[in-house]
N, C-alpha and C positions, 0 to 999 in steps of 0.2 A: 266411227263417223256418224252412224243413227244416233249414237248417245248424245255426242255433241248436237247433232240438230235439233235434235229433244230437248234438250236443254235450252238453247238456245229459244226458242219457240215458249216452252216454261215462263223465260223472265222475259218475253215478249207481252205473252198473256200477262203476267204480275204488274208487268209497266200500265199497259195499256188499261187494266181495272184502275190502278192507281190513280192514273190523268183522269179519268173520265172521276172518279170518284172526288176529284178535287177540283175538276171544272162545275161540281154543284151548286154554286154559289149564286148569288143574287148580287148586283154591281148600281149602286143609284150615288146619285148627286145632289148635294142641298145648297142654296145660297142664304145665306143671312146678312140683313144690312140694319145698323142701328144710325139715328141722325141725332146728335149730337151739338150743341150750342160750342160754339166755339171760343177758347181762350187767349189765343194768340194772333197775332198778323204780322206778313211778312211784308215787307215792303221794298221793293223795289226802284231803286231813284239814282239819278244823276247829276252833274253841273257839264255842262259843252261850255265852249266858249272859242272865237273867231278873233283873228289878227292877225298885223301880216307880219310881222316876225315870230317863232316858231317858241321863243324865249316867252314870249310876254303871253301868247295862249295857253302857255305850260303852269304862267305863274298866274293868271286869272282864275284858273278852274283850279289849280292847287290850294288858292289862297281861298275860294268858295266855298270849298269839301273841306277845309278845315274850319271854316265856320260854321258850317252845317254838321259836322261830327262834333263841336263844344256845344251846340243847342244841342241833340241830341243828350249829351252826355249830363247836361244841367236839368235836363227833362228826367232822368234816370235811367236813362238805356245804358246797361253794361257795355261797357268793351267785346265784349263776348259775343254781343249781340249784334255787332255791326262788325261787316267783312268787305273787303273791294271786293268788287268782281271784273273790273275791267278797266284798261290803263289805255288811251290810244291816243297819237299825236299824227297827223296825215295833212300832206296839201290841198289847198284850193287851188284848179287847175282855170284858168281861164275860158272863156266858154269860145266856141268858135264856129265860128259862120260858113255859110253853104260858099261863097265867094273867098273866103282868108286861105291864103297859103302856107301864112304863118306860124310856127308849131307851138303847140299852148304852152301858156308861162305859167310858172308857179306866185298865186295874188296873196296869196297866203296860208295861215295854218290852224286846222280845229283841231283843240286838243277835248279829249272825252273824259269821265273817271265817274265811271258806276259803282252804285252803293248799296250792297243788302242788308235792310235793317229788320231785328225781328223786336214787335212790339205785345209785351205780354203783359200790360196791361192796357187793354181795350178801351177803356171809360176817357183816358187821355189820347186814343187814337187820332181825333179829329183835330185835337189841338198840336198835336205832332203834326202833322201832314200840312195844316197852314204855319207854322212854325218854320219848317224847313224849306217850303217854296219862298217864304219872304227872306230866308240867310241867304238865300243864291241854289239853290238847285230847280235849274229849269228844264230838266227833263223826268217823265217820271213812265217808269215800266211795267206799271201794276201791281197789283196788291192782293195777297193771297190769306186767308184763312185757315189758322190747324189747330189741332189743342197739344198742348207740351204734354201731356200724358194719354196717348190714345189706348192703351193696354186696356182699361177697362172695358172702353167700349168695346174695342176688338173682340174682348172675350165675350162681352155677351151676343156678337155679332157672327162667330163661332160656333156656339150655343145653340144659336138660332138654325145656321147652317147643318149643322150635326141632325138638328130635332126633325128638319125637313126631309134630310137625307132616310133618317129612319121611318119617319114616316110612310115616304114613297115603296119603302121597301117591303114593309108591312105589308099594303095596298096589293103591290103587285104578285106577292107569296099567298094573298089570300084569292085574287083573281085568280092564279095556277093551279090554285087547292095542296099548296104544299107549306109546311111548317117552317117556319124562317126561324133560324139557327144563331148563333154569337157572330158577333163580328170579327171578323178574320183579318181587318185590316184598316185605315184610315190616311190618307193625306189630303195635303192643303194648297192649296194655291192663293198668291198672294190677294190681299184687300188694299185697296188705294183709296182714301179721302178725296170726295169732291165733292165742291162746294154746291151747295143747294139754297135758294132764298126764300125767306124766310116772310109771310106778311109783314108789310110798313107799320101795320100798327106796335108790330112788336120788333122794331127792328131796332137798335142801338143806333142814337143820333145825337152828333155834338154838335155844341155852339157857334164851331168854328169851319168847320168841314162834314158836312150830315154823311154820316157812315151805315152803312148797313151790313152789318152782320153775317145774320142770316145763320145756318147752318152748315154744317160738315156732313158727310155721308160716310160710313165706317163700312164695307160689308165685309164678307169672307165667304169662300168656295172651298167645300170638301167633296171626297169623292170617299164611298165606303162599301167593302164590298160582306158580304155576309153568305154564311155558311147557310144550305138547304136543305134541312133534317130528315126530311123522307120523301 
């Protein structure tokens, strides 16, 4: 029975050197963000359209979106690049008064049909957007900024995040008076693009519709932890 408790006690003490010898570490954070001119835009647009038969709002805004998807398509936007997003056909209900007893009638029907286009070449953006509000699309959902290859920047935004992470760790190994060791480990947390503007003077502006640009924001968040030598 003493041998086994002995024992036992043995790979207690072994365990518990181990953990403490591998909670030596130093644990820091770096952010990096690079901004970037941007290549592409996404646009976001619709055609509505009102009537009181449910047939003829279906075929107004069908027959709009197909005239706004041939300009598109004569401007040079791939197939590819343009997708629906959204299909709806709903009543107009009559409106009704503090006094009516009356239960609301159906006056008619607005049919909807949303359209995501992505425009990768810029210089012609302005001419696009007055283009397609004069085919018939009179609604529009905004319009967003990205680059069709953000990998470069990522990485140097990466780069950036690693270098700061190290550095912090440095800092804090040499305020503790102890020797900072290889890195033991590394992960990432996602980076997400947002847009940032850019001065007017330099901003991208066409003849037709003045656009502004502006910038993208690329960053990236690691977390790295590092070994403590003595």
């Amino acid at each position: 029975m003493n041998n086994i408790l002995g024992a036992a006690l043995a790979l207690l003490c072994v365990a518990s050197a181990a953990w403490a010898e591998a909670e030596r570490v130093i644990t820091t954070s770096g952010h990096g963000t690079v901004e970037a001119v941007p290549d592409m835009a996404t646009i976001n647009l619709g055609v509505t359209h009102q009537a009181r038969q449910a047939g003829e709002a279906l075929t107004r805004t069908s027959d709009a979106v197909r005239e706004v998807i041939a300009e598109l398509e004569a401007a040079g936007i791939a197939p590819r690049d343009m997708q629906t997003q959204g299909l709806s056909l709903q009543p107009v209900w009559s409106r009704q008064t503090a006094t009516s007893e009356a239960p609301p009638q159906i006056t008619g029907f607005v049919a909807r049909n949303s359209l995501m286009v992505r425009v990768r070449d810029l210089d012609g953006l302005g001419s696009i957007l007055d283009t397609i509000v004069q085919d018939g699309a009179n609604t529009f959902n905004g319009l967003e900024f990205s680059m069709q290859d953000p990998e470069p920047a990522m990485a140097q935004a990466r780069a950036a995040a690693v270098e700061e992470a190290m550095a912090k760790a440095q800092q804090l190994a040499e305020a503790a008076g102890v020797t900072l060791g290889p890195v033991q480990s590394i992960s990432e947390s996602g980076g997400v693009p947002r847009p940032v503007m850019m001065e007017m003077a330099s901003a991208r502006m066409s003849a037709d519709v003045p656009v502004a640009a502006g910038e993208v924001s690329l960053s990236a968040q690691v977390s790295m932890v590092f070994e403590i030598l003595d």
